[in-house]
N, C-alpha and C positions, 0 to 999 in steps of 0.2 A: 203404327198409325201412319196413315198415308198426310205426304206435303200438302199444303195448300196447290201447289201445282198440280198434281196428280188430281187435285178433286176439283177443278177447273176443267179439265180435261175432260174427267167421266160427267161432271153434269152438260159442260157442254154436248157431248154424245148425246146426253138423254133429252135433251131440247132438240137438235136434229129429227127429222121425220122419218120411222122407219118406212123401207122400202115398201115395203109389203105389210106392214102393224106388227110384224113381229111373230113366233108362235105361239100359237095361242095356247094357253097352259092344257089346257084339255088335250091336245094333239104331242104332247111332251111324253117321251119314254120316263118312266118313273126314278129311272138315273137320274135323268136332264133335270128332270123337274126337282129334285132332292139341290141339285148342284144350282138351280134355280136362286134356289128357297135360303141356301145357304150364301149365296151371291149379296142377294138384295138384304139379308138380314143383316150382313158385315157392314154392307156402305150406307145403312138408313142415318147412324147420327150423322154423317158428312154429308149428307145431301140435304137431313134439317137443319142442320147447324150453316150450312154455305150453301146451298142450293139455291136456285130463283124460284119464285112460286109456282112457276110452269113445273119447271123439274119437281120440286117436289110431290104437286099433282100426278106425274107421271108416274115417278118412286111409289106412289103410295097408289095406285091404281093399278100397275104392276103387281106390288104385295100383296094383297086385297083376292086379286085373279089367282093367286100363286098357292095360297095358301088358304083358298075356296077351293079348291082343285087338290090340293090334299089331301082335306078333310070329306072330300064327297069322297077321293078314291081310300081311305083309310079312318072310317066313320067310327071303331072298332080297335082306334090305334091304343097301344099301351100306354096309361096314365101312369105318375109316378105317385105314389102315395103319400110321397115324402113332402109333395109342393102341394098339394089340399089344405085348402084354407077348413078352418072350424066352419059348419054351419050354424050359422047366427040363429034359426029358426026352432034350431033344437035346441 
């Protein structure tokens, strides 16, 4: 688990303006975008738990892009059968 320091630091980053907005998940090689997706899923309790509400706004508008962007390029992706809830309707 990262210090309180260290998560001072990445939220400060994420309040900072990017240069250029950053890339935009669409224009990400399917690497990048995996190492994305696995980035932003690590540091989300630290950025709700101690973020400011900009940062987290940004945390979560980031995810949001990140993993829209997944799902449009892998619509088809393998489910685990083992995590399906019961349907209630049946």
């Amino acid at each position: 688990m990262r210090d309180y320091d260290e998560v001072v630091e990445v939220v400060y980053a994420w309040q900072q303006p990017e240069p250029a907005g950053g890339v935009p998940a669409r224009d990400l090689p399917d690497e990048d975008l995996l190492r994305e997706l696995a980035a932003i899923h690590r540091t989300r309790h630290d950025t709700l738990r101690h973020g400011s509400d900009q940062a987290l706004a940004h945390h979560t508008a980031r995810m949001i892009e990140l993993e829209a962007d997944y799902l449009r390029r892998h619509p088809t992706r393998e489910i685990d059968s083992a995590r399906l809830r019961p349907d209630p309707a049946a």
